[in-house]
C-alpha positions, 0 to 999 in steps of 0.5 A, spaced: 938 552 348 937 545 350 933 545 358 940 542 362 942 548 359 937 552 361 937 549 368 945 551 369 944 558 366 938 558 372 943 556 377 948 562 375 942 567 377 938 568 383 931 571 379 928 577 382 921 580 382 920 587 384 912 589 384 910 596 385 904 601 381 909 608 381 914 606 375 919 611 379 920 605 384 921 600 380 927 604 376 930 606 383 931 599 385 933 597 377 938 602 378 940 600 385 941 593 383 945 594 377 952 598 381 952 591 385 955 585 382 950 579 382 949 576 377 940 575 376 935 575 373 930 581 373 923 582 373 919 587 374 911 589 374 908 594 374 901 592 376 899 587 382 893 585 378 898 583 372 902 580 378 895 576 381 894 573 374 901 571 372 900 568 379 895 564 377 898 562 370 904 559 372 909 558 379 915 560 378 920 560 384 923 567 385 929 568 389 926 574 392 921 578 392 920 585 393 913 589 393 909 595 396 904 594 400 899 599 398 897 598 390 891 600 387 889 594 385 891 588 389 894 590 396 901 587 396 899 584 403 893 579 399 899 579 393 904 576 399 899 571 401 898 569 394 905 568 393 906 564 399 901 560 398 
C-alpha cells in the first residue's frame, strides 16, 4: 500500500486505544463497539507498562483513549500524563 493510500484509509477510521490489565474488560468493550456502526481501528492492551513502552517508541495519535486507572504496573493516571504529554 503505497502512504497516500495509507493516509486516506486512516481518514476513514477514528483509531482506539482501549488499556486495562483484566482481559474481560477489553473483551466487553470490544464487544461493545462491534454492535456500533463506526468504522475504526482497534487497539487494545493488556498491560500499562507494554503501553509506557509502546509510548516511548512511537507517537502515535489516538482518536480516543480508553484505560483503567487502577493498573498493577503503571497507574493510568501516570499513563494519562504519559499520553498527554
Amino acid at each position: 500500500m503505497k502512504s497516500n493510500e495509507l493516509v486516506k484509509e486512516k481518514q476513514k477510521h477514528n483509531i482506539l486505544l482501549l488499556i486495562d490489565d483484566e482481559e474481560d474488560i477489553l473483551y466487553t468493550f470490544h464487544s461493545l463497539l462491534k454492535r456500533k456502526d463506526i468504522s475504526y481501528i482497534l487497539i487494545q492492551i493488556l498491560s500499562s507498562l507494554e503501553t509506557w513502552q509502546k509510548k516511548k517508541k512511537n507517537s502515535h495519535n489516538y482518536d480516543l483513549v480508553v484505560m483503567d486507572i487502577r493498573m498493577r504496573e503503571v497507574s493510568g493516571i501516570r499513563l494519562f500524563y504519559r499520553f498527554k504529554g
